[in-house]
N, C-alpha and C positions, 0 to 999 in steps of 0.2 A: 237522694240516690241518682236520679236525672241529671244532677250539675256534674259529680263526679262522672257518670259515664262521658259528656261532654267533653268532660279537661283531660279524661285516660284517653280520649279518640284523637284529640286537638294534641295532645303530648306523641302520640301512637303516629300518625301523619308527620309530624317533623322529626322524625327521626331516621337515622343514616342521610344525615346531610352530604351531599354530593363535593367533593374535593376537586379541582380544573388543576390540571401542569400550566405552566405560562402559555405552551404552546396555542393546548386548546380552549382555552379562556378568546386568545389572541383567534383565533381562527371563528370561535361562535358570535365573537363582538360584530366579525367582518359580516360574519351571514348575517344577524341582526341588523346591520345598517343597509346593508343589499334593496335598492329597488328593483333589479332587473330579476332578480331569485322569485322563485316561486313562495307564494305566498305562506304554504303552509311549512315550507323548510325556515320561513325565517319565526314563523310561532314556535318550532319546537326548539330553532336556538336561544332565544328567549325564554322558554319555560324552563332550560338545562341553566340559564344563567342567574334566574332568577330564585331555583331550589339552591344554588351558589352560593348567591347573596345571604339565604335566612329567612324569603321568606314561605312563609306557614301555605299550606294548599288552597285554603278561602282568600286570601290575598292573589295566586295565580288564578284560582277561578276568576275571580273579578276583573283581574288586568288583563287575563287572555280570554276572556268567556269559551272556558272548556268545562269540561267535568272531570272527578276526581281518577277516574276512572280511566280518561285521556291522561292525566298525570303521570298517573302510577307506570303505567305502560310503556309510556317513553322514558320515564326515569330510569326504570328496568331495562329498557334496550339501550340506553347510555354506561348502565353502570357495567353491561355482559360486555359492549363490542364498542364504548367509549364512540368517536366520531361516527367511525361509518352505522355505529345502531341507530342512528338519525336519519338515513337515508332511507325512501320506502325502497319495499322487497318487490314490489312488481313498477318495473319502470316505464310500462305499458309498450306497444308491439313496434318494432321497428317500420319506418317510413317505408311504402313500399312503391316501390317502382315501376310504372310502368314500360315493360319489354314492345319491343317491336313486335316481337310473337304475340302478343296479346292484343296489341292493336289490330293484327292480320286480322287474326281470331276474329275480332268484331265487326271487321268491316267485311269480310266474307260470309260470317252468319248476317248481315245487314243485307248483304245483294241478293243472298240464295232468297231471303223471306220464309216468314215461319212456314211452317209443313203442316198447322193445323188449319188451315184455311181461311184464315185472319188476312188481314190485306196488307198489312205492313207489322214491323217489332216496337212494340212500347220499350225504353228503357230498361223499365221495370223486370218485364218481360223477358227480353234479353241477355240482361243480366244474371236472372233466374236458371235459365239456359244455358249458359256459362261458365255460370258459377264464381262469377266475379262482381264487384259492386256497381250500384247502378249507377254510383256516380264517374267511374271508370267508363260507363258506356256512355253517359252524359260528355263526358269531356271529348274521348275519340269523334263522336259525333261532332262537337263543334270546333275540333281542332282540323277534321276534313270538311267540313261545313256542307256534312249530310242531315238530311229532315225528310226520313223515312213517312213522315206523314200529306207531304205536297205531293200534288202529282201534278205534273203540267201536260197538255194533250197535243198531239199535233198529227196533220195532215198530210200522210203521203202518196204523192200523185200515181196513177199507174199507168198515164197515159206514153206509151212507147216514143211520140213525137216532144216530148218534156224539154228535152234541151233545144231543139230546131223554132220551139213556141216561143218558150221563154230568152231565148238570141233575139230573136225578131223583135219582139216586145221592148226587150230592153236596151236594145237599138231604135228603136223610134224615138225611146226621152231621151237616149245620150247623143245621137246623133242623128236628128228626123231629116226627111227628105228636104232639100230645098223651096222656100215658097210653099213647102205643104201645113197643113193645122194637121196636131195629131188630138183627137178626142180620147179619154177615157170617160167609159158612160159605164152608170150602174144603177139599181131599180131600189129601190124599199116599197114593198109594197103591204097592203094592208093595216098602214097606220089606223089607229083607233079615235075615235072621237068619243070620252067617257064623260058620263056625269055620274059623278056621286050622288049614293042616296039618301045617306046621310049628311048631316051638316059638316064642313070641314071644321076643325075647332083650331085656332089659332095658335101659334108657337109662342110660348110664355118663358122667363125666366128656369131652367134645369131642364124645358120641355118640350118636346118637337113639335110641328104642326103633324094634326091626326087626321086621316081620312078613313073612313068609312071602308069595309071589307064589299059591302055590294055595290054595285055599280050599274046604267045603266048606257047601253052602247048604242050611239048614234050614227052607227054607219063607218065606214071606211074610205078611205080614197088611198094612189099610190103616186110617190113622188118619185121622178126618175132626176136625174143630174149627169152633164156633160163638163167635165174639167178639160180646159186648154191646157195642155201641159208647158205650152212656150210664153201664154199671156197669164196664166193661172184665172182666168174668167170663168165661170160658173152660169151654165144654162139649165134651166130651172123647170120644170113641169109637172102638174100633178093630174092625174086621170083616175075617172069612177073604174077602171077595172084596170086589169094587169093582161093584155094579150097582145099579139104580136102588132095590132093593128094600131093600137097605142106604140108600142116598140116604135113602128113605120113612121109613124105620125111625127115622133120624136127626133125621129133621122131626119126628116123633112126641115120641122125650125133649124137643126143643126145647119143644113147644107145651106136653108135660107140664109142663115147667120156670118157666111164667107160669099168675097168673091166670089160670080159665077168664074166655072172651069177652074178653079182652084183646085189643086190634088188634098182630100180629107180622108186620114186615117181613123177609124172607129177602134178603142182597145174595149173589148166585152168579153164576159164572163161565158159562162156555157150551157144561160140557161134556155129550157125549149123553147120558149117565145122568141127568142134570137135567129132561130133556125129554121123559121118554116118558108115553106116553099112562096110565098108573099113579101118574105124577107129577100131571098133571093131573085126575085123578080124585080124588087124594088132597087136593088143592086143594077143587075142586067138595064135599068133605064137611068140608073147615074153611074156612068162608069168613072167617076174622078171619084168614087166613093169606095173604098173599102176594109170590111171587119177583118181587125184583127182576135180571134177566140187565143182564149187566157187555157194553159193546159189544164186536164182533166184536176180536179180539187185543188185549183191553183188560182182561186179568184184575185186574190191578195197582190198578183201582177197587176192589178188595177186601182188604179193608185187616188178612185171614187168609191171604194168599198167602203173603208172608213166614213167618207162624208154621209153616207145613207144610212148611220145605224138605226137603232128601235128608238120611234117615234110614239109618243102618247100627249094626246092635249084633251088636258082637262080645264073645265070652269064651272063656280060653285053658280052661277045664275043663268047662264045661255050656255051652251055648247051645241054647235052646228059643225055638219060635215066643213060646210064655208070656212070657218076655223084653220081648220088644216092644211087650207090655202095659203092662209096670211103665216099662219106660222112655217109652210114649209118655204113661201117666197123668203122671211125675215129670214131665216136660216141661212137661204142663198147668198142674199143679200150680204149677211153676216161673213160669209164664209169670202168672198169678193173682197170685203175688204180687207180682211184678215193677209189674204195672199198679196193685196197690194203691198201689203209693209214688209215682206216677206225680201231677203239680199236673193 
């Protein structure tokens, strides 16, 4: 009973053999040999060519691994609407374009920033907002090469004398007085002198060298530095405290450092040690000596700000405030020659 149902099912499946016009025999061959056609338009001209042929639906299943089921269903949409019943019925959404309006759109809700108190717009975010895809607010993003997420900070001065400072200044490097030195001088003060408490452990293959989170602090000292702007030379000093008298002290090697009656311009910043009334006396007794102050948050006219940044000297067996001598002189030293090679 089982075998006949078998051979009624196997007879039942090849039956209403599918009949081709020259035409479209001629037209499914073409889809069939197609590389550039989508993959599944050239299986169903294949399976329409091959119920053609004779053969049986266990022969399609095997050559096209479908199921009976896939068969039936495209043979059925061949036999109602012939070629075009081959074609799928959703040809998925047309390409969509982005408008100028919709660009606006984004880059105006980018400048306003959200209104929930967030600090800048996620993509995500934005888009949500929108109502358009996030990869739409991805692309405007990097098509105006905005990054809602940096911020960069800056300093503006509000000293009313701003442009009369800054002329002056910037007249000394481009154009200094005859026969005069122009200095710019600036401080770092409070460099550290740390020792680790822990052992440092050594930098290995995939691995950094590790230092220890506690530390223990050996004291401070403060290196001051004078750049010739015409020799590019570098005068060097390091002092146990940070006050005007040190400042003074400082001015002093300076003047020592030129011809006597030489005209010497100071470029300094604005800070109090600069300004006390010890400073200006020490002025009133070298009168070939005079500071020029950098305007209100405009250290940056001093062209030693860079050379003084943050200083730490560590050592895993000694560390001495003496330390931060030899490494703030090497620094000098370093920095001297650096400017010789300089056009």
């Amino acid at each position: 009973m089982t075998s006949l149902v078998v051979i009624w099912y196997s007879v039942r499946v090849t039956l209403g053999r599918i009949l081709l016009a020259p035409p479209e025999r001629r037209e499914l061959k073409r889809r069939a040999r197609q590389r550039s056609l989508a993959a599944e338009l050239v299986k169903r001209a294949e399976l329409i060519l091959m119920l053609a042929a004779g053969h049986s639906y266990r022969e399609v299943r095997q050559q096209l691994d479908c199921s009976d089921e896939y068969i039936r269903e495209w043979k059925r949409r061949f036999q109602e609407e012939r070629l075009a019943g081959l074609d799928s019925r959703y040809r998925g959404s047309q390409r969509r374009t982005r408008t100028a309006e919709t660009e606006a759109r984004i880059l105006e809700a980018t400048r306003q920033g959200p209104s929930d108190g967030t600090t800048h717009w996620s993509s995500y975010r934005l888009a949500k907002e929108l109502g358009i895809s996030q990869s739409s607010v991805g692309r405007v993003w990097r098509q105006f090469g905005i990054q809602p997420h940096r911020v960069r900070k800056y300093m503006a001065s509000d000293d009313p004398e701003f442009e009369e400072k800054a002329a002056d200044i910037i007249g000394l490097y481009l154009q200094p007085p005859a026969n005069a030195a122009v200095f710019c001088v600036d401080e770092k003060s409070a460099i550290q002198a740390l020792d680790r408490l822990d052992p440092v452990l050594p930098l290995s293959p995939g691995r950094a060298e590790r230092h220890g989170f506690e530390y223990f602090r050996h004291g401070t000292l403060s290196l001051y530095a004078a750049l010739n702007t015409r020799t590019g030379d570098v005068l060097g000093k390091t002092a146990p405290r940070h006050t005007s008298a040190e400042f003074i002290d400082f001015l002093s090697q300076i003047v020592a450092s030129q011809p006597e009656g030489r005209e010497i311009h100071i470029v300094v910043d604005n800070l109090s040690a600069h300004k006390t009334k010890y400073v200006f006396e020490f002025l009133q007794a070298n009168p070939s000596l005079r500071i020029h102050y950098t305007p209100t948050s405009s250290s940056w006219l001093c062209r030693t700000v860079g050379m003084t940044g943050s200083q730490e000297v560590t050592n895993k067996t000694r560390t001495e405030a003496a330390q931060i001598l030899v490494v703030s002189q090497s620094r000098i030293a370093k920095a001297n020659i650096v400017l010789e090679h300089l056009p």
